[in-house]
C-alpha positions in Angstrom: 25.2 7.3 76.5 27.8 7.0 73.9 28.8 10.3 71.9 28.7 10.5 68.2 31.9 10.5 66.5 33.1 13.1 63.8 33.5 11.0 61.1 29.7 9.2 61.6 28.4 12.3 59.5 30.5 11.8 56.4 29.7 7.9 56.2 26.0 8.8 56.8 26.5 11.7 53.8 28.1 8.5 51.5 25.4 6.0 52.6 22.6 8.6 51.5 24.5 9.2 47.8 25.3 5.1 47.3 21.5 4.8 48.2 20.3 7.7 45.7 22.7 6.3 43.4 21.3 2.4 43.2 17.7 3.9 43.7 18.6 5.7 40.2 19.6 2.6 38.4 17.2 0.8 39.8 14.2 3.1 38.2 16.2 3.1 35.2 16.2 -0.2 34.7 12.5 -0.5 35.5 11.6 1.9 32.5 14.2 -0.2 30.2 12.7 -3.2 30.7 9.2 -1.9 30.7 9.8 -0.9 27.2 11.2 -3.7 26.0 8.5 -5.5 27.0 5.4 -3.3 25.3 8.4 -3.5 22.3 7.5 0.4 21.8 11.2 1.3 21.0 11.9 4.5 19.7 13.0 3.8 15.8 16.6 3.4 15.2 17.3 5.2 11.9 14.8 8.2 12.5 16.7 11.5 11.2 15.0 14.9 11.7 14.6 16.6 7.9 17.3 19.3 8.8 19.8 16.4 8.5 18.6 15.3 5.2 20.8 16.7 3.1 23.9 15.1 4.7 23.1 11.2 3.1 25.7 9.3 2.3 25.4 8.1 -0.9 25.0 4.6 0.4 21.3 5.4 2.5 17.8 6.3 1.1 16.0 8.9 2.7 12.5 7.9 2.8 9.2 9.8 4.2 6.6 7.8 5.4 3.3 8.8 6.3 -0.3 7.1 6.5 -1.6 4.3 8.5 1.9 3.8 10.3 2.6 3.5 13.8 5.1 5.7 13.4 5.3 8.0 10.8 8.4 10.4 9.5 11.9 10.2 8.0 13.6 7.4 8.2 17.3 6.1 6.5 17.3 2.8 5.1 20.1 0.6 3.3 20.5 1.0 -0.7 19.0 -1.7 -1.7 15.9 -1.6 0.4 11.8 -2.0 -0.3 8.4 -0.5 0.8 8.3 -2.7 3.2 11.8 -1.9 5.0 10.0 1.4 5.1 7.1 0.5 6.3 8.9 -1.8 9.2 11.0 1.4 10.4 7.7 2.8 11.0 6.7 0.3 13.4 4.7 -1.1 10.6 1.0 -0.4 10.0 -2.0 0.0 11.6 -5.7 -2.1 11.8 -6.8 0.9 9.0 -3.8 0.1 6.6 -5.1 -0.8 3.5 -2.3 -2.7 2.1 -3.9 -3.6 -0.7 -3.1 0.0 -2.1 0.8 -0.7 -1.3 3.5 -2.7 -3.7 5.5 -4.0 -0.7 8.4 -5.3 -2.8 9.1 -2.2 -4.8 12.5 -1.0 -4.6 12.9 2.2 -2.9 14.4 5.5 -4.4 16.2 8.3 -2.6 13.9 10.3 -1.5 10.5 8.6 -1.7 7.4 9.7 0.2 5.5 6.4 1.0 1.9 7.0 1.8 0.0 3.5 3.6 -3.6 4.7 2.9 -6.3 3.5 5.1 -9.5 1.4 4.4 -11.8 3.5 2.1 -9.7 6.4 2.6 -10.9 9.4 0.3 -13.6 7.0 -0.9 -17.1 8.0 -0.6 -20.3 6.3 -1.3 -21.2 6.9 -5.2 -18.3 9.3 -5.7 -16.6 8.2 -9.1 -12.8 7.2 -9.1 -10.4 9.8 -9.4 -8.9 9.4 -12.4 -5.9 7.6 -12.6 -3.1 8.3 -14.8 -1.5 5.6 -17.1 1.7 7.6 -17.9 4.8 6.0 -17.5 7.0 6.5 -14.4 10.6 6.4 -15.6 11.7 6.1 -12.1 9.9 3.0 -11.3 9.2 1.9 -15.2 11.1 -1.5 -16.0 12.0 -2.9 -19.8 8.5 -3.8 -21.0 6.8 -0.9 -19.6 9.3 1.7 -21.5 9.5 -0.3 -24.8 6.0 0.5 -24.9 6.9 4.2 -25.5 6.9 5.3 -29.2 10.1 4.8 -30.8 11.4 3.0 -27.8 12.7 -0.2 -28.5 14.5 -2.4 -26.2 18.2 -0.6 -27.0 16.5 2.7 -25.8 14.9 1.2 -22.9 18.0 -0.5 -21.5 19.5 3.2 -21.6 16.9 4.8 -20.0 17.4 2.0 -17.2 21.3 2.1 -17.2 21.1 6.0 -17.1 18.6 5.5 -13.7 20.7 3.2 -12.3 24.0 5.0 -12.6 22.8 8.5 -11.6 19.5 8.3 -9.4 16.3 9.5 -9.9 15.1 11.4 -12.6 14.5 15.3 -11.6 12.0 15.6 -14.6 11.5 14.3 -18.1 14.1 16.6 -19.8 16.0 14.7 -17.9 16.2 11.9 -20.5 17.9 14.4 -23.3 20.8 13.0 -20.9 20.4 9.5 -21.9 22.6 8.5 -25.1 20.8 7.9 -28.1 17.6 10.6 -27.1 17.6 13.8 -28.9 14.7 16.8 -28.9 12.4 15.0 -31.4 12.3 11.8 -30.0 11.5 12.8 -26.2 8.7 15.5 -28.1 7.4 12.2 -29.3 6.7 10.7 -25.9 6.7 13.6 -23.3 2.8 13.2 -22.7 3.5 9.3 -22.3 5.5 9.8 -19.5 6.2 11.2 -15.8 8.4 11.6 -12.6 
């Protein structure tokens, strides 16, 4: 009967890892491709809130909750729309009432988008909350702000350059910023309008 050798043990000890080794790849590549295919990919531009404050000036923070797939904060491109948002989420679920949603608005740094569902909040013979028909002036275009007292389409343009060039407004004493808006005027339309 033929003796084992010494070095028998060390090749039997490297056998054993290269097997361990492509028994580990092989699993991981069972789980990537498993994923792929159910195409339940973990969002690419989800930030946890602590990170929030770091934006670069060209990204939108957005917070999107609702009938999403998945819901939370997500950083999109400048120039993007509710439904970029809504897409990051995985998009919506069979409750989404999309109805309820303007899809092609332009986003703002740092939205909250809420996708209601189907009869959400709505009960049988409740009345409709009331709505309110101020004016946004972060979403308000020409027409809508010309509609203002003592707005006329000089004013509005400012109000829209002055959104454009600086971001959101914080609140509407904000517009005493805006050139050609004094104390008396904005007194004139502070009940019109909102943030």
């Amino acid at each position: 009967m033929p003796q084992p050798t010494s070095s028998s043990a060390p090749r039997t000890l490297r056998l054993s890892i290269g097997a361990a080794v492509v028994l580990g790849l092989v699993v991981l590549s069972a789980a990537v491709g498993l994923g792929i295919m159910r195409g339940q990919a973990a969002p690419t531009e989800f930030v946890p809130v602590a990170d929030a404050s770091a934006a670069p000036s060209g990204d939108l923070y957005v917070h999107v909750l609702g009938a999403v797939q998945s819901p939370g904060l997500y950083v999109l491109d400048l120039d993007s729309r509710v439904v970029d948002a809504v897409a990051a989420a995985g998009g919506t679920t069979d409750q989404a009432d999309l109805a309820a949603v303007n899809l092609a608005r332009v986003l703002a740094d740092g939205e909250q988008i809420v996708v209601p569902s189907i009869g959400a909040g709505v009960e049988a013979g409740a009345p409709a909350a009331p709505t309110d028909d101020r004016i946004d002036l972060n979403t308000a275009d020409q027409t809508a702000l010309e509609t203002l007292p003592r707005i006329g389409p000089a004013l509005a343009e400012r109000i829209i350059s002055w959104r454009e060039e600086n971001g959101r407004f914080g609140s509407v004493d904000d517009l005493l910023a805006v050139p050609g808006i004094g104390e008396k005027l904005l007194a004139g339309i502070r009940e019109g309008v909102r943030v």
